[in-house]
Structure formats: C-alpha cells, structure tokens
PASE-90045 format. One record per atom (N, C-alpha, C): chain; atom name; x, y, z; residue in three letters; residue number from 1. Coordinates in Angstrom, 2 decimals, always signed. Example, Ala and Ser with C-alpha at 12.3 -4.5 7.8 and 13.67 -1.06 7.14 Angstrom:
R kette atom       X       Y       Z rest  nr
R     A    N  +13.19   -5.69   +7.80  ALA   1
R     A   CA  +12.30   -4.50   +7.80  ALA   1
R     A    C  +13.20   -3.30   +7.80  ALA   1
R     A    N  +12.85   -2.25   +7.08  SER   2
R     A   CA  +13.67   -1.06   +7.14  SER   2
R     A    C  +12.90   +0.03   +7.87  SER   2
//
This chain:
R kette atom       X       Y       Z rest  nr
R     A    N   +3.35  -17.52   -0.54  UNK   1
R     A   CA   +2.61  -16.33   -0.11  UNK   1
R     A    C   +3.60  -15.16   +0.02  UNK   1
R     A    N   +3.18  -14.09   -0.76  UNK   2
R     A   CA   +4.03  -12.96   -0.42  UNK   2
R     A    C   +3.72  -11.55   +0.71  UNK   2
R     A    N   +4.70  -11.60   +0.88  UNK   3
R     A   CA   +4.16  -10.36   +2.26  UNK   3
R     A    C   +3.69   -8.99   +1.29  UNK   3
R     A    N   +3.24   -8.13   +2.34  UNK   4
R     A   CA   +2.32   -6.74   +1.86  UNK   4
R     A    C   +3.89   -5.86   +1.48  UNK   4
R     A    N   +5.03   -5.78   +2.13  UNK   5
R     A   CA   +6.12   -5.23   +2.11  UNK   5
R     A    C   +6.70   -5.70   +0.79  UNK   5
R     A    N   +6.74   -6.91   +0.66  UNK   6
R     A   CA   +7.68   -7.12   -0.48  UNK   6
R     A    C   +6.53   -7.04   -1.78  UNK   6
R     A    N   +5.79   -7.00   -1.55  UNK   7
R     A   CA   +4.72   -7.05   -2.74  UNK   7
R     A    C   +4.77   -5.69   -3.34  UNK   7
R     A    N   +4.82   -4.58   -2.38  UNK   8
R     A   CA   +5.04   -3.49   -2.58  UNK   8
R     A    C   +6.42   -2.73   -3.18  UNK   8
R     A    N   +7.66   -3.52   -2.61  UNK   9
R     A   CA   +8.56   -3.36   -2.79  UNK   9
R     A    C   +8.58   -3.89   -4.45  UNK   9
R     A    N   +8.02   -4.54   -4.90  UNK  10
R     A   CA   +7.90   -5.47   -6.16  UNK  10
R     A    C   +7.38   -4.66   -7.59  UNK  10
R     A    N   +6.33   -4.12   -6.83  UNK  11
R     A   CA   +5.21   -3.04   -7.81  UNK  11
R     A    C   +6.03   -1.57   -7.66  UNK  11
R     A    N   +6.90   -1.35   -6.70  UNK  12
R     A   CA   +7.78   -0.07   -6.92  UNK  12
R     A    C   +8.97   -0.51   -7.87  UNK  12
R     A    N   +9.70   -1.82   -7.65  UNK  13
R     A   CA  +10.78   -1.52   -8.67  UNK  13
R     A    C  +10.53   -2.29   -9.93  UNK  13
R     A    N  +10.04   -2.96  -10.12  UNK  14
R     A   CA   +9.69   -4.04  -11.44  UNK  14
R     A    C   +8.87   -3.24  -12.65  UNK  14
R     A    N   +9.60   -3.27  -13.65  UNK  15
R     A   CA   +9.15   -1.91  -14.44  UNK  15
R     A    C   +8.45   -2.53  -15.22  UNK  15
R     A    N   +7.57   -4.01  -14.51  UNK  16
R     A   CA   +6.27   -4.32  -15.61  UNK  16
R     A    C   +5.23   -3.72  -15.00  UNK  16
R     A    N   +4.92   -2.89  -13.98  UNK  17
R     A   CA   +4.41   -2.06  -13.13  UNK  17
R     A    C   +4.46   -0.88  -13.34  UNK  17
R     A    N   +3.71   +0.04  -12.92  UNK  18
R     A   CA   +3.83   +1.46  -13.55  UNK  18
R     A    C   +3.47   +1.70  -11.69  UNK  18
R     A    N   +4.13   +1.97  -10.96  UNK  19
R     A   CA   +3.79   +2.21   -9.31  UNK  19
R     A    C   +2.32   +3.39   -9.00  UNK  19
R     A    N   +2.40   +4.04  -10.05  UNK  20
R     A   CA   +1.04   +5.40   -9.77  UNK  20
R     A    C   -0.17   +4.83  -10.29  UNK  20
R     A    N   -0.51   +3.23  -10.49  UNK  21
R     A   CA   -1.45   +2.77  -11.04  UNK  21
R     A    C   -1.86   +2.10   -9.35  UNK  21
R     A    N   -0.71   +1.89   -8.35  UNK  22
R     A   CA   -1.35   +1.06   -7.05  UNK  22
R     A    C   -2.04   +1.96   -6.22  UNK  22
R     A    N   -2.73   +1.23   -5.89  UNK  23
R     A   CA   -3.60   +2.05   -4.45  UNK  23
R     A    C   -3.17   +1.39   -3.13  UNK  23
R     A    N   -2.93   +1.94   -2.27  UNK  24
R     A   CA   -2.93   +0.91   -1.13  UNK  24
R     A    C   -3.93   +1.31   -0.09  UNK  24
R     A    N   -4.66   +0.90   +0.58  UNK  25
R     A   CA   -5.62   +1.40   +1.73  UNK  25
R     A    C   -5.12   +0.76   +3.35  UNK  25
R     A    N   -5.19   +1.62   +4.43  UNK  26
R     A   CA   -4.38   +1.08   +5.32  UNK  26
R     A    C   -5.44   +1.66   +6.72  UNK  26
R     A    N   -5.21   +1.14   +7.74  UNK  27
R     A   CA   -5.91   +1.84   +9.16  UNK  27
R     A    C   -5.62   +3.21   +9.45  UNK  27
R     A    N   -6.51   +3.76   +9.54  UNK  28
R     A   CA   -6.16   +5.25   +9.72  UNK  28
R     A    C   -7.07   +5.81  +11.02  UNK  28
R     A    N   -7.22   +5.48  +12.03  UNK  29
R     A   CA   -7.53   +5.96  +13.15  UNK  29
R     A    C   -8.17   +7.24  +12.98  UNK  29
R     A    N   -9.50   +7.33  +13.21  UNK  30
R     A   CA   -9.65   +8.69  +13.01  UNK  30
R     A    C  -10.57   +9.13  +11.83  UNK  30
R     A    N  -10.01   +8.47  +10.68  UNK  31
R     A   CA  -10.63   +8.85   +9.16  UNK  31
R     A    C  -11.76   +8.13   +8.84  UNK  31
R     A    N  -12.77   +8.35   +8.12  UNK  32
R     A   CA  -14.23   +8.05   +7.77  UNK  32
R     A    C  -13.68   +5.97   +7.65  UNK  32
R     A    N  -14.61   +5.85   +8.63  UNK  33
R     A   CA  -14.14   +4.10   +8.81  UNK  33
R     A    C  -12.83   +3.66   +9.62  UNK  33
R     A    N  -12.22   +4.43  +10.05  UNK  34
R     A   CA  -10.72   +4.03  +10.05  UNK  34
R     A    C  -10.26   +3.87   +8.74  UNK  34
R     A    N  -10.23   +4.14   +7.37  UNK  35
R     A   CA   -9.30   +3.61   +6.81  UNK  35
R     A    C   -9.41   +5.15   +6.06  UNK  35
R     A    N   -7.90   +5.03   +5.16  UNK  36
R     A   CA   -7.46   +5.70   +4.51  UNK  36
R     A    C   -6.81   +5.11   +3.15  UNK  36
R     A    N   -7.10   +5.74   +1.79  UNK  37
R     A   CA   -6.58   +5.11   +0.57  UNK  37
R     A    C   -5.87   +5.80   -0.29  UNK  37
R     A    N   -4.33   +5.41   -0.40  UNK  38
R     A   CA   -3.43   +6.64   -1.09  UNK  38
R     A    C   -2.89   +5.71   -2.65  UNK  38
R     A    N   -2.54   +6.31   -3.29  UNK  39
R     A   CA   -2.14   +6.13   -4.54  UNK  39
R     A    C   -0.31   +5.82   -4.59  UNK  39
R     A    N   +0.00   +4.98   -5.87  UNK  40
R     A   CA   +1.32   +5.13   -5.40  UNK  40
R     A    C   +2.23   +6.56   -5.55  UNK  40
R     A    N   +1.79   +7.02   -6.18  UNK  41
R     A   CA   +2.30   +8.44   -6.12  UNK  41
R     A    C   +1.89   +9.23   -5.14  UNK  41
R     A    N   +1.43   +9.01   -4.08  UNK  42
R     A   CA   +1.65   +9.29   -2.95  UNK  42
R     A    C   +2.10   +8.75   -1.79  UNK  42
R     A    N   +3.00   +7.40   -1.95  UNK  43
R     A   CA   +3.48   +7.49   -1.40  UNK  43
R     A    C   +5.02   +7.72   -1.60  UNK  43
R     A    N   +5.73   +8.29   -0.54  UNK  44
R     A   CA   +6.67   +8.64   -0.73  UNK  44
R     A    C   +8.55   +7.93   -0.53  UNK  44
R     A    N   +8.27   +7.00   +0.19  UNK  45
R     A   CA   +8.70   +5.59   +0.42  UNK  45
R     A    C   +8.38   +4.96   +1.29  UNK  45
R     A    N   +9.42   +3.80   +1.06  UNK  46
R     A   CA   +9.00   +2.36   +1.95  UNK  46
R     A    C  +10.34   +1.87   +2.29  UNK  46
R     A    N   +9.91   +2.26   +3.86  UNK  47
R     A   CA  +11.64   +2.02   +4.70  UNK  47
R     A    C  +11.15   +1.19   +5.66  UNK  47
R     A    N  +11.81   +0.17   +5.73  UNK  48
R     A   CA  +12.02   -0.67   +7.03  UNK  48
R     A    C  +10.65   -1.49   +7.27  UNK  48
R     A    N   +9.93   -0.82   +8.24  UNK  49
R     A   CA   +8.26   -1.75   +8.96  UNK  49
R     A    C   +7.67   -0.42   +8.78  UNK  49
R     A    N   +7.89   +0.58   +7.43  UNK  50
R     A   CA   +7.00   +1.51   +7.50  UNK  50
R     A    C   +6.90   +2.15   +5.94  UNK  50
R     A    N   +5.51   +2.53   +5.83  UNK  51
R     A   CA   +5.64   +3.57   +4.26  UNK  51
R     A    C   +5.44   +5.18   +4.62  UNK  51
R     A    N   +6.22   +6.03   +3.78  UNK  52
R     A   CA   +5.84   +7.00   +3.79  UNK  52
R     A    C   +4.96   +7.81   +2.93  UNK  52
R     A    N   +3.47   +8.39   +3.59  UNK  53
R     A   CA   +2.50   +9.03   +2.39  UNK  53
R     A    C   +2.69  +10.31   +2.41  UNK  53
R     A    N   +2.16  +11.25   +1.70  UNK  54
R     A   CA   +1.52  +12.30   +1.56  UNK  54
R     A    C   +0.75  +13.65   +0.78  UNK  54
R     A    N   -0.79  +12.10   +1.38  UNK  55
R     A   CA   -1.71  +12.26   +0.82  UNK  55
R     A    C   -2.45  +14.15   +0.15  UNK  55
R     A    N   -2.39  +14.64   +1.19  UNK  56
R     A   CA   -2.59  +16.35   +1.32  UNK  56
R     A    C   -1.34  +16.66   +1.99  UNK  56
R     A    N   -0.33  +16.90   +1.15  UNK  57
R     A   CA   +0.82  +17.88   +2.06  UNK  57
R     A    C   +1.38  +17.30   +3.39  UNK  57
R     A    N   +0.54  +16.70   +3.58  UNK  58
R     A   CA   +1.05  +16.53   +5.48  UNK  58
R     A    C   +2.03  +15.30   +5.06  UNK  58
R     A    N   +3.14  +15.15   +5.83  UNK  59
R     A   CA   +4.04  +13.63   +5.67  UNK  59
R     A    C   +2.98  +12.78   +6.50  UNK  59
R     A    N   +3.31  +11.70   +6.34  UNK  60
R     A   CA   +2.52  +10.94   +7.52  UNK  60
R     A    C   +3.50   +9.25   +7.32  UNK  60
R     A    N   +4.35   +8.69   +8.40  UNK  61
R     A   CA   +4.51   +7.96   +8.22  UNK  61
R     A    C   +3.70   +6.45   +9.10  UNK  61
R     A    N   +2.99   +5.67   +8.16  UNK  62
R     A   CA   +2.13   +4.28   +8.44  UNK  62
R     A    C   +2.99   +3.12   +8.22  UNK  62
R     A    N   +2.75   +2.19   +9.17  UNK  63
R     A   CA   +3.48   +1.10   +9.66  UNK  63
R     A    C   +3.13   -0.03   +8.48  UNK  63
R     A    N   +3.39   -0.46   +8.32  UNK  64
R     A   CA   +3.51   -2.17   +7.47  UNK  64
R     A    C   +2.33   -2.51   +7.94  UNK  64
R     A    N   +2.19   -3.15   +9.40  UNK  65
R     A   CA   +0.58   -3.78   +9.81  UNK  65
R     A    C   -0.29   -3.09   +9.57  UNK  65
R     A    N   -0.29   -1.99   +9.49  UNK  66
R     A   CA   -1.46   -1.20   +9.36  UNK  66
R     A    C   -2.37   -1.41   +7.61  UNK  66
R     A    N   -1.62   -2.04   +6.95  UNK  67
R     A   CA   -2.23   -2.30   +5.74  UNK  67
R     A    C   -3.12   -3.45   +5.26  UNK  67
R     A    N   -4.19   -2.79   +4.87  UNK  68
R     A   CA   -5.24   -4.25   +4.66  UNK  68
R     A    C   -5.94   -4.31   +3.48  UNK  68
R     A    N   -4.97   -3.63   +2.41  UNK  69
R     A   CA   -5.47   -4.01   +1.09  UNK  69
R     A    C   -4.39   -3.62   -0.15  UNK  69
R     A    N   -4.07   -4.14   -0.76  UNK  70
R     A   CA   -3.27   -3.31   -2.00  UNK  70
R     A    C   -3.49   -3.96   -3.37  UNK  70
R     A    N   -4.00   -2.47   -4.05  UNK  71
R     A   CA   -4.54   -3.09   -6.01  UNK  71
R     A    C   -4.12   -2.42   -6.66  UNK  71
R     A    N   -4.09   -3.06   -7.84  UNK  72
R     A   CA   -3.46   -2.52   -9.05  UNK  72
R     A    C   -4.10   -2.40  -10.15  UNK  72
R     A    N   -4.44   -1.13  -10.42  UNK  73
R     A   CA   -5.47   -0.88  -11.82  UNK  73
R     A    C   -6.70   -1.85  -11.45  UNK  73
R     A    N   -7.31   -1.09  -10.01  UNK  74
R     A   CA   -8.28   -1.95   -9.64  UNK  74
R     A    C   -8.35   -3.46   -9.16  UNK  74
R     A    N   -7.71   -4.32   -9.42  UNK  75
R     A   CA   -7.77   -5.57   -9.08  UNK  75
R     A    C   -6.36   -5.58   -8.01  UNK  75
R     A    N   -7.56   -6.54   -7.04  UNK  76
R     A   CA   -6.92   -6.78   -5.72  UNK  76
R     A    C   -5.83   -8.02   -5.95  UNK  76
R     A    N   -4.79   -7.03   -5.06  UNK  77
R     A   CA   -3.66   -8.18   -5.17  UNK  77
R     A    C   -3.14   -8.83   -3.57  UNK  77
R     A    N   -3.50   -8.14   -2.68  UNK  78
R     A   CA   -3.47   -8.33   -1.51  UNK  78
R     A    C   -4.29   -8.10   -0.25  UNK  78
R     A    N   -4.75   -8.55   +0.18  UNK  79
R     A   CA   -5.27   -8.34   +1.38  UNK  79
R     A    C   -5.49   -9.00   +2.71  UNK  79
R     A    N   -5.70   -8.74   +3.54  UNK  80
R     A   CA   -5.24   -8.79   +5.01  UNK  80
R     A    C   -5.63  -10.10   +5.76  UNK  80
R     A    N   -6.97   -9.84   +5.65  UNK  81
R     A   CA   -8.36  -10.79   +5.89  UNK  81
R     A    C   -7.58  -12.31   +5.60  UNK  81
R     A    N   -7.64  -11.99   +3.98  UNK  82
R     A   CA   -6.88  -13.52   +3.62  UNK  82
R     A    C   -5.79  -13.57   +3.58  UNK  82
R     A    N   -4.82  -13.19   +4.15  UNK  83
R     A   CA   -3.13  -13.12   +4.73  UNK  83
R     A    C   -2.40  -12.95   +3.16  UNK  83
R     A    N   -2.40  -13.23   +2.29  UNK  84
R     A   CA   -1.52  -13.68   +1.06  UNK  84
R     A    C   -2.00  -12.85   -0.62  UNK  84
R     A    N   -1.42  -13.42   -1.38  UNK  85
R     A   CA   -1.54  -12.10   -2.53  UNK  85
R     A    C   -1.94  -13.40   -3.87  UNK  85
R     A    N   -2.65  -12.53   -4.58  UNK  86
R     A   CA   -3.36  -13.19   -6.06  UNK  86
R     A    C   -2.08  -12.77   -7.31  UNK  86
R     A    N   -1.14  -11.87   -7.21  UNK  87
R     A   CA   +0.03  -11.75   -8.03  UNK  87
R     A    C   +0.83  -12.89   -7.85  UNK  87
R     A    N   +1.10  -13.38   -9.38  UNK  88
R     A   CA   +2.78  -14.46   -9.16  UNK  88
R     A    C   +3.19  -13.54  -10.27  UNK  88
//
C-alpha cells in the first residue's frame, strides 16, 4: 500500500507521468462540501506533512491528512475511505 505523499511524490517526479494531468481533492473547510479540487499545476509543492496550492492566486498551504482523493487523467488512484492506491 502506498501512502497519498509518496504517491504524489511519484506522479511529480517519474516522467511516465505528466504531473498537470493529476487532480488531487482535499478538505477544505468552508468550500461548497468541504472539499476543494486543484490540478497538478496548481500545486506548487510538496514539503514535509504538507502541499502547497494556488488555486486563484492565494498560496494556501494543506496538510497531507487533509487529502481524500488523488486521479490521474480521471481514474482514481487513491483514496482515503479505502486507505491504499490502485497504481503499481
């Protein structure tokens, strides 16, 4: 089972990946549902127990837990619910 961090970390450097094809959707307190869904080209990195987005201009940095889904060209590769990822 791979974590949401390294999965991510995986689809940013592995150049069988194109990173502006991922979406990731994460808790967003506040936003229609709580959630919020950024592209990888928006985000801006991924340091430590956190990513950095920004989605409209604003920085915004979101924590690692806060993520409960991540796909690629549409198909889900991770999500929360079921702890673990459909990529080998």
């Amino acid at each position: 089972m791979r974590t949401s961090h390294k999965l991510l970390l995986r689809l940013l450097h592995d150049p069988d990946y194109d990173f502006d094809e991922v979406e990731v959707t994460y808790l967003d307190r506040g936003a229609p549902a709580d959630r919020s869904t950024v592209r990888g080209s928006e985000i801006r990195a991924i340091e430590g127990g956190h990513f950095i987005v920004r989605p409209e201009g604003e920085e915004k940095y979101i924590p690692i837990h806060r993520l409960i889904e991540i796909r690629y060209r549409g198909r889900r590769l991770w999500e929360r619910a079921v702890g673990g990822v459909v990529l080998e």
